[in-house]
Backbone as a chain_set.jsonl record, in Angstrom:
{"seq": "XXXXXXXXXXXXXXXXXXXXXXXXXXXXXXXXXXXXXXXXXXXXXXXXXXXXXXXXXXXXXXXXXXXXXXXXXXXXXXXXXX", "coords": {"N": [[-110.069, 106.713, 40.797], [-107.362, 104.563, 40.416], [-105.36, 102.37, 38.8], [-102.583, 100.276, 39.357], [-99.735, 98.569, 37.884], [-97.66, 95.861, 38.68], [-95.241, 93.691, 38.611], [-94.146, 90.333, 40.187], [-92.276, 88.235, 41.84], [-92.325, 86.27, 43.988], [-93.685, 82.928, 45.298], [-96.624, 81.322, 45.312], [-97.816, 81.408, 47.798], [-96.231, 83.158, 49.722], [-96.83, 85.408, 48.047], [-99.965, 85.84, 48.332], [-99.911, 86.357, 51.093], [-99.016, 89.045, 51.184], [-100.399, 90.295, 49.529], [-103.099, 89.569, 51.291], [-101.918, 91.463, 53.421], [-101.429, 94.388, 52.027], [-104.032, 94.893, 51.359], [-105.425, 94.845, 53.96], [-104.005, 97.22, 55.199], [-105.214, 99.126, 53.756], [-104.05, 100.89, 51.891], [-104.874, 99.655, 49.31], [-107.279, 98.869, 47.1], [-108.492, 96.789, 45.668], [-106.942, 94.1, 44.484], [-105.947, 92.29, 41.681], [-104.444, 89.373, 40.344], [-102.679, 87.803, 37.919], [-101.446, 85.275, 36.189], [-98.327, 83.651, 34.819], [-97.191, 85.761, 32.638], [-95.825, 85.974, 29.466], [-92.387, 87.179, 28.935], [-90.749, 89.099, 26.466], [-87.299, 89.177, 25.484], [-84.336, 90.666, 23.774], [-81.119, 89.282, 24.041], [-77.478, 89.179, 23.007], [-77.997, 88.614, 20.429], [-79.829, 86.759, 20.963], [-82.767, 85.338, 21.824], [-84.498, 85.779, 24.773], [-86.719, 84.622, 26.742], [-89.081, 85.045, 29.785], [-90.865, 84.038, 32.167], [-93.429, 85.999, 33.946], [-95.551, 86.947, 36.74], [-98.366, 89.029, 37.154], [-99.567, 91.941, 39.213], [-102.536, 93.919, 39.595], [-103.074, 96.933, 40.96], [-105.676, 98.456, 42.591], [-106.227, 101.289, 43.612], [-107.276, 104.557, 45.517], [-105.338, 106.612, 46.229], [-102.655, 106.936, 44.696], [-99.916, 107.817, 45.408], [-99.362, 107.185, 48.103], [-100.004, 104.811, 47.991], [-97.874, 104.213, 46.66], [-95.971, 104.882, 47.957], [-95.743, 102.932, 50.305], [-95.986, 100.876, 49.461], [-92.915, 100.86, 48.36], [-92.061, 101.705, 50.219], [-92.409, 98.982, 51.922], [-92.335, 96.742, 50.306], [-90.242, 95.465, 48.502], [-89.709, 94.081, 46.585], [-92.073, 93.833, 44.875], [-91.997, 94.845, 41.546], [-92.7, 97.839, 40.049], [-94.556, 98.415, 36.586], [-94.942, 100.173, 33.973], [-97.033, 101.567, 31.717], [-97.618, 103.436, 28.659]], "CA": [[-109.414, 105.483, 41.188], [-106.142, 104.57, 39.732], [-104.834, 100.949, 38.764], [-101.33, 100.088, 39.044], [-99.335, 96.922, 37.487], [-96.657, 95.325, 39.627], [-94.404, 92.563, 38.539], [-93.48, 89.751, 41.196], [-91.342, 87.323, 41.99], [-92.856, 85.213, 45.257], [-94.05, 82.057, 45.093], [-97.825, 82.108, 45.854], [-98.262, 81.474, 49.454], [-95.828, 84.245, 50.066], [-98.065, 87.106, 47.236], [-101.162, 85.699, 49.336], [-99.52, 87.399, 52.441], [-98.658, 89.83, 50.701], [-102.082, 90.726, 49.093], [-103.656, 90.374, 52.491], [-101.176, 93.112, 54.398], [-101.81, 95.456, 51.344], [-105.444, 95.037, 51.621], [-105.708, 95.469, 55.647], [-103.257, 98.784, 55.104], [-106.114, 100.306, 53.377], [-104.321, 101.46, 50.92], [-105.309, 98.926, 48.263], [-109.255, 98.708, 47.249], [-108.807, 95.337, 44.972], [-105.631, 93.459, 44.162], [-106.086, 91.091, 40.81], [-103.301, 88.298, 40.163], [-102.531, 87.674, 36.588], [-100.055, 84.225, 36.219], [-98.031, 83.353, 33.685], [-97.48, 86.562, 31.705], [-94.528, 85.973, 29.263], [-91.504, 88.63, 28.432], [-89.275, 88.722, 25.448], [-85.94, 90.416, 25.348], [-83.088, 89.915, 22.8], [-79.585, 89.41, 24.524], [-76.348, 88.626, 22.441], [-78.368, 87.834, 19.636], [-80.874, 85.438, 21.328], [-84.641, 86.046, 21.906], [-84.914, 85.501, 25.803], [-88.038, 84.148, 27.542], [-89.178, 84.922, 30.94], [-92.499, 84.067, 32.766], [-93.74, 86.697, 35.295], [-97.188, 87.059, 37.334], [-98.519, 90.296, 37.621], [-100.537, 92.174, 39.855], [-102.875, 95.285, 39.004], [-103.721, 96.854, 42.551], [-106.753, 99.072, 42.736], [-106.288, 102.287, 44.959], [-107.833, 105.871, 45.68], [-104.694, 107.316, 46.769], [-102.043, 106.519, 44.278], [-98.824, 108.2, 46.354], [-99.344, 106.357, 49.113], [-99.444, 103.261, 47.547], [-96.253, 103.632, 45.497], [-94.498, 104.929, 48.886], [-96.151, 101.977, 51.098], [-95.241, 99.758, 48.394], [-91.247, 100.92, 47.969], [-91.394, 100.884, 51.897], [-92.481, 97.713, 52.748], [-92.267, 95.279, 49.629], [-89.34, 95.873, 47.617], [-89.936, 92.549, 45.17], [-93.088, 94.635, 44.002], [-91.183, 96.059, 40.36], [-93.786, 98.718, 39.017], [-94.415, 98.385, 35.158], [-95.569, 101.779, 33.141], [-97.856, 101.418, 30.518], [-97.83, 104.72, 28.613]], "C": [[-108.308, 105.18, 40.185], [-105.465, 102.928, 39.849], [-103.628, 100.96, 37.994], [-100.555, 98.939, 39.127], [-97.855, 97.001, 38.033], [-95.93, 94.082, 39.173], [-94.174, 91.973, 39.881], [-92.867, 88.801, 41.169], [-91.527, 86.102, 42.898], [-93.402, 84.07, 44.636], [-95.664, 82.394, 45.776], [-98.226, 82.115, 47.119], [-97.574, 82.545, 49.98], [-96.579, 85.687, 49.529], [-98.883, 86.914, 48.186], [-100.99, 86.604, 50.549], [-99.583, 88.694, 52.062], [-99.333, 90.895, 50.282], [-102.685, 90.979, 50.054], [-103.057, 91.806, 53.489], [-101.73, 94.05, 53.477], [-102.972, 95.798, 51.604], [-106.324, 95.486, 52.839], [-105.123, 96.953, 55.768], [-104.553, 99.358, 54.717], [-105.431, 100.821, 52.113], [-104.309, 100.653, 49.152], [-106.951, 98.761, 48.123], [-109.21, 97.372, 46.496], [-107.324, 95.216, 44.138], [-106.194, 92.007, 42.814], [-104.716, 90.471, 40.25], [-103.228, 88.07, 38.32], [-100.995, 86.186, 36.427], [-99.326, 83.988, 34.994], [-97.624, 84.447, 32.841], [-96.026, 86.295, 30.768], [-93.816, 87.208, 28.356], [-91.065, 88.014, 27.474], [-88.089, 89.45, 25.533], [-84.93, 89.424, 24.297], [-81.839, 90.236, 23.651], [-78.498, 89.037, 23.783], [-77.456, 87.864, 20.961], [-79.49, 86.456, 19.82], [-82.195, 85.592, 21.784], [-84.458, 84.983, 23.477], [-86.136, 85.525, 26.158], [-88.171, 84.15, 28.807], [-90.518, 85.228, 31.576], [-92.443, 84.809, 34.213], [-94.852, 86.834, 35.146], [-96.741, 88.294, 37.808], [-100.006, 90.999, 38.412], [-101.378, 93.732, 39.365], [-104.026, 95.536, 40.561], [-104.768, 98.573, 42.316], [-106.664, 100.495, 43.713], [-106.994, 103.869, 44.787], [-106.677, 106.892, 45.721], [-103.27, 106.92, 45.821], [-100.484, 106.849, 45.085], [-98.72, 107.422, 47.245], [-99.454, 105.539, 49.204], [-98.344, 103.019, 47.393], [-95.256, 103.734, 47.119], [-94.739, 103.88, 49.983], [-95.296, 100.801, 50.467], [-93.352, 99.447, 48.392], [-91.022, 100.967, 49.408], [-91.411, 99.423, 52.684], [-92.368, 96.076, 51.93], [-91.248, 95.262, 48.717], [-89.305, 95.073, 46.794], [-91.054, 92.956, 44.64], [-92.254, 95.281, 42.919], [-92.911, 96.339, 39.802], [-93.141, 98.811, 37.434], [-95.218, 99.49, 34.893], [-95.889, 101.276, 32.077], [-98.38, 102.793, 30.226], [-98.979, 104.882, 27.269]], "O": [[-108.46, 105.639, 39.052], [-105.142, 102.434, 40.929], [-103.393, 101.305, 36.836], [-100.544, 98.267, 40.158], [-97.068, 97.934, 37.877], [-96.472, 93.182, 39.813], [-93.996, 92.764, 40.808], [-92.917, 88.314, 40.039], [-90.971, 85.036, 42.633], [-93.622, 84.144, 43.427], [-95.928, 83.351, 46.505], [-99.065, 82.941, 47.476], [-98.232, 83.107, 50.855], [-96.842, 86.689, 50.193], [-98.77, 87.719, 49.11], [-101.815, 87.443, 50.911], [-100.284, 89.465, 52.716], [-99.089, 92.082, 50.497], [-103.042, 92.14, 50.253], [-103.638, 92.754, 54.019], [-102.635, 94.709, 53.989], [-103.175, 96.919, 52.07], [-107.372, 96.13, 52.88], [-105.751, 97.802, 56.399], [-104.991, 100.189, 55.513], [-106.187, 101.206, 51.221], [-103.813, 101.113, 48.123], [-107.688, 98.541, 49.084], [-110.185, 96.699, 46.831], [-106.797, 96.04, 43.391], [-106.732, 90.957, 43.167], [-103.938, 91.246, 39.695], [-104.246, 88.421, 37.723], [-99.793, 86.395, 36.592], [-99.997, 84.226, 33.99], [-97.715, 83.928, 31.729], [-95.006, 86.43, 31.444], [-94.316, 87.918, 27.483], [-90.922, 86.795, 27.374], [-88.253, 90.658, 25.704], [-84.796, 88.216, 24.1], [-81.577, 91.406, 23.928], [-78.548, 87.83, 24.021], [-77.493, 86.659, 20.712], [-79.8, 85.54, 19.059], [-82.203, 86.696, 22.328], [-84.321, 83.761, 23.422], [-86.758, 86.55, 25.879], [-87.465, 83.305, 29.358], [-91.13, 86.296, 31.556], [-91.801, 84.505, 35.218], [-95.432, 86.891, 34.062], [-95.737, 88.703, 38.39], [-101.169, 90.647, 38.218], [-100.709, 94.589, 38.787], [-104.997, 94.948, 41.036], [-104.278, 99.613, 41.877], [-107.332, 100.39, 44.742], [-107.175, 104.202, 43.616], [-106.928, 108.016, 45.287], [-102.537, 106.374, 46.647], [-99.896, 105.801, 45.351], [-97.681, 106.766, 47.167], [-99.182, 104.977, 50.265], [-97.726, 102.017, 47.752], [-94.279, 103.052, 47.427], [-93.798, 103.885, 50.777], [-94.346, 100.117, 50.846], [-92.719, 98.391, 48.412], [-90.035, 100.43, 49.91], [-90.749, 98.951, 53.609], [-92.33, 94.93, 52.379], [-91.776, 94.796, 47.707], [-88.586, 95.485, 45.883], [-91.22, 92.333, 43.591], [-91.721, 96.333, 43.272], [-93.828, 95.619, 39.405], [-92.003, 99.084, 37.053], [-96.185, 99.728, 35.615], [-95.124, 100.55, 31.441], [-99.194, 103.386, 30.934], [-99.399, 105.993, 26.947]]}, "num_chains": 1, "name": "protein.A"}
């Protein structure tokens, strides 16, 4: 089984949808929400702040997530944790 972290952008009544389609596809086994997570980046000298909720989706079949995913939700950004 293979768990993969998703950045989003929706407001939550739109993820909710969002979560359920994945979950009826099949190819998700458990979708967990994470709110709030905060970034840092330095731009021009300035320590930027930006709050994103992330998702870590559960699957058997990792391929056919990522290409379900880049076909049908394109506001899903995949994060790599190496």
């Amino acid at each position: 089984m293979s768990n993969l972290i998703y950045a989003y952008k929706w407001k939550s009544r739109d993820l909710r949808k969002n979560i359920v389609a994945l979950l009826k596809s099949w190819f998700a086994i458990e979708v967990k929400k994470m709110n709030y997570v905060h970034s840092f980046t330095i731009k021009d000298n300035k320590v930027e702040k930006i709050e994103e909720n992330l998702v870590i989706i559960s699957t058997e079949n990792e391929e056919k997530l990522v290409d379900f995913l880049s076909k049908n939700f394109l506001l899903f950004e995949r994060i790599y944790i190496k």
